[in-house]
N, C-alpha and C positions, 0 to 999 in steps of 0.2 A: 879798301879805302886807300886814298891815296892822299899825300900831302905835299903842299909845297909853302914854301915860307910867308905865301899871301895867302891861299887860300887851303881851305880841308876840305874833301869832296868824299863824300861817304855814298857808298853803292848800296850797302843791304842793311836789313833790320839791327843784324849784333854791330855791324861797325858802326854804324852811325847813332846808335844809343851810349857805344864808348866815347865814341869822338864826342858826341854830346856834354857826356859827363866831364872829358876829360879834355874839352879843346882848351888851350891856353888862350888868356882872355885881351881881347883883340882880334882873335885871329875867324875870322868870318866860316860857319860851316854851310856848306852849298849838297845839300839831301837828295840825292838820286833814287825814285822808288820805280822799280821796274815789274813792282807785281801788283797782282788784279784779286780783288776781295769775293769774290762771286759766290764763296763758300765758305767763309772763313771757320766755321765749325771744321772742318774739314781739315787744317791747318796742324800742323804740331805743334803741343802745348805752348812751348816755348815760342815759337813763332807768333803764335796767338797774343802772349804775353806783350811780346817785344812791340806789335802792332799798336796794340790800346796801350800802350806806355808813348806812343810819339807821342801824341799832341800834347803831353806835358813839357816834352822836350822845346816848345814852338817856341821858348825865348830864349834857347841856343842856336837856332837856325835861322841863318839869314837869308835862304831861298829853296824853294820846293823843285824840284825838276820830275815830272814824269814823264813815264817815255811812252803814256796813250792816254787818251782822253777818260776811257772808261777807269783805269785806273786813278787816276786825278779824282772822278768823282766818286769813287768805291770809298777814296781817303775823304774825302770832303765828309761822307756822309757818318763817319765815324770819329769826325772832330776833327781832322787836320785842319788846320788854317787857310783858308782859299786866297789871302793878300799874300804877296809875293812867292806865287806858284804860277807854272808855265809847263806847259804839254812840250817837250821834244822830241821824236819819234828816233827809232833804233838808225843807226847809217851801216853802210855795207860798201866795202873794199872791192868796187866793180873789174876792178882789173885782178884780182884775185878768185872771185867767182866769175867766171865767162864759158860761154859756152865753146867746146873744145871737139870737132866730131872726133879726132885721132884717140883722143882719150873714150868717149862714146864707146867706139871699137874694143881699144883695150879694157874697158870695164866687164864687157857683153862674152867676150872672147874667153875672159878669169870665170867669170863666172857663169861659163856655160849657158847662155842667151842667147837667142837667137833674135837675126835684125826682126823680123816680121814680129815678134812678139811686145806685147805692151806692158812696161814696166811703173807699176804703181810703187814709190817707192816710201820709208815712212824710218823718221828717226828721232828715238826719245830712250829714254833710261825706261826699265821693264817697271808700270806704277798702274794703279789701276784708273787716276784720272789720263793717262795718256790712250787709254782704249785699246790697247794694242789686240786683245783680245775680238772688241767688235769690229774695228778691222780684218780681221780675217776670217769673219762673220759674212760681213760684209762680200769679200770674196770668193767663200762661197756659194752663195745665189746668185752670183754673178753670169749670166747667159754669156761667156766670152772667154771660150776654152784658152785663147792667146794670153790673156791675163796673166800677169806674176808679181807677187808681191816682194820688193825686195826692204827688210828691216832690219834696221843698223840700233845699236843702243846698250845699254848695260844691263846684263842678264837678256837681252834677246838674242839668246845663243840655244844650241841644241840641249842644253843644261835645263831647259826652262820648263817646266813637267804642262804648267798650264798652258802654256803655247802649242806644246807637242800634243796635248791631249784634243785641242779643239784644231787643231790642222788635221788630227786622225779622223777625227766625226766627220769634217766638211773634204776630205777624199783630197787633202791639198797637199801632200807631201811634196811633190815634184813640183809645184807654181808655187814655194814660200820659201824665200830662202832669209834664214837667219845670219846672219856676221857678228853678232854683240856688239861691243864698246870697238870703233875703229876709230882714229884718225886722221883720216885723207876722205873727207867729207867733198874737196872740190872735183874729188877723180869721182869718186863713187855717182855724185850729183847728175854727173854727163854719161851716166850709163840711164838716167830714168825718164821717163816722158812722161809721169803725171807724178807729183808731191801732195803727197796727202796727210792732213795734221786733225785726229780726229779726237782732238780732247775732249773731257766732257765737263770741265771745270777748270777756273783757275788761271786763264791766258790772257795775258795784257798784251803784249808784241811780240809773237814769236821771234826768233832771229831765224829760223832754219826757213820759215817763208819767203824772208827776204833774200834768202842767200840762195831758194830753188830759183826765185824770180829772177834773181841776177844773170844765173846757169842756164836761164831761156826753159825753164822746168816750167809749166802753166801748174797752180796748184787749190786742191778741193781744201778747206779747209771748213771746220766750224764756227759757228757764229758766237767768238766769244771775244771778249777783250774790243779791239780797232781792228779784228781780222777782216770784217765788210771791208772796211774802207784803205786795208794795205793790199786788197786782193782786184778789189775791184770789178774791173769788166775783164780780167784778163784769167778768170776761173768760176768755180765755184763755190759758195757757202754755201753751209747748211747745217739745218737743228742739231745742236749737240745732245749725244746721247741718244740715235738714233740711228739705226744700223741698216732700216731701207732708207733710208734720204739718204745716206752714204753709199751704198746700194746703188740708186738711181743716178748720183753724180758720177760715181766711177762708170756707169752702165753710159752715161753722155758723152764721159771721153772715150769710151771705145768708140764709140757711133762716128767717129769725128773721121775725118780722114787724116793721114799723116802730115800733110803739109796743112790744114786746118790748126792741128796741136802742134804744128810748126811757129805757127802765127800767134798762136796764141802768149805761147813762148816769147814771142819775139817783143808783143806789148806788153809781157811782164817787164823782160829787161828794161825795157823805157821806162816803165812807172815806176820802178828803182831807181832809175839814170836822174828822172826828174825829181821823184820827192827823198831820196833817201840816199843820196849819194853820201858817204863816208867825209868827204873833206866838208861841204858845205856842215853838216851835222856837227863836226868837231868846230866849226869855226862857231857854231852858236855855244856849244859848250864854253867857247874860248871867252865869247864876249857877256856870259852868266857871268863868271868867274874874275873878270875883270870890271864889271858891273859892279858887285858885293865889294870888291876891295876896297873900289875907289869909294862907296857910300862910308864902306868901316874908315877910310883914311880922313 
């Protein structure tokens, strides 16, 4: 949560039921909700709680902001208020994710890759809606010996018994490579040619979508949250919680030729250059926020 002497902008469930209770009076709260209800039993208690407690909150809030449509209506349909609410999508720092082949090399070269081979890449904290396990299910019955899957995240390290257990069944030791929790997400990005986010619940706006799509990464994702329509023509969707349809998408981008998933790449970065650019995104944040003041003044 963040604060400024005109306005309170609350990002998640705890902050913005404090700032709720506790904004000083005048001072206008502007509710940023960035998650998707697809399962909400699913949800930790307390998260659960904190959800069905907004809409009481609705005469401390002077604006809704989501950041997807499906979430907007996940809320609507659980009582949030639908007057003075507005969809604005995730933005992304295009001069900070770009595509870099120097960097490509040095990802490929650390970690032992070779150019000719196809890097499915995949990055989430180790949870069992992030699938990480039928991903590499998925990989392998994959007819496409070049394949390798590279997964970044917390607890997806060689620590992880379940991981290790189901790369032993599926014969994958040498095409999975695990890294855990890293930090250099823009280097890592430009070693991959296909991004894959194979949740099976729970996703309003990925950010790491947009940040492969920036990096000229074309990416498979599931069909949940605004993922159709942030992916568009420039990949694949498909049924979450389905391990051939992810199968069959990853099986499309091998088919492809190199400069094919070149391309594809390349109309990712523009569908980010056009809808999602970083500054245009902050500036409508700017003009919510400056909206709310002047009604409270």
């Amino acid at each position: 949560m963040q604060r400024s002497p005109d306005v309170i902008f609350g990002w998640l469930y705890h902050s913005c039921v404090a700032a709720g209770l506790a904004a000083p009076r005048g001072v206008p709260l502007v509710w940023g909700i960035h998650h998707a209800l697809s399962k909400l039993s699913e949800e930790k208690l307390l998260t659960r709680l904190l959800i069905k407690a907004g809409p009481y909150l609705k005469r401390k809030v002077s604006h809704y902001v989501y950041v997807s449509r499906t979430s907007a209506q996940h809320h609507f349909a659980v009582g949030y208020p639908r007057q003075n609410a507005e969809v604005i999508p995730n933005g992304f720092d295009i001069d900070r994710f770009c595509r870099d082949e120097r960097l490509r090399a040095e990802v490929r070269t650390e970690l032992g890759i070779r150019e000719d081979q196809i890097v499915f890449g995949s990055a989430a904290r180790f949870n069992s809606n992030k699938n990480q396990v039928g991903l590499v299910e998925a990989l392998g019955g994959l007819s496409a010996p070049s394949a390798v899957l590279l997964m970044v995240g917390r607890e997806v390290d060689a620590n992880n018994a379940e991981l290790k257990r189901v790369i032993a069944a599926h014969g994958l030791k040498d095409r999975v490579i695990l890294l855990g929790e890293r930090s250099d997400m823009t280097w890592l990005m430009n070693g991959m040619d296909v991004y894959v986010s194979a949740s099976k619940w729970g996703e309003s706006f990925p950010l790491v979508l947009g940040e492969a799509m920036a990096t000229q990464v074309p990416c498979i994702s599931t069909d949940l949250g605004d993922c159709r329509d942030i992916v568009g023509d420039t990949g694949q969707v498909v049924r979450p919680d389905d391990v051939s349809a992810l199968r069959e998408a990853m099986a499309a981008m091998c088919a492809l030729t190199p400069e094919a998933r070149a391309e594809l790449g390349r109309k990712a970065r523009r569908r980010v250059e056009e809808n999602y650019n970083l500054d245009r995104i902050a500036d409508r944040y700017l003009e919510v926020c400056r909206e709310v003041a002047r009604k409270r003044a």
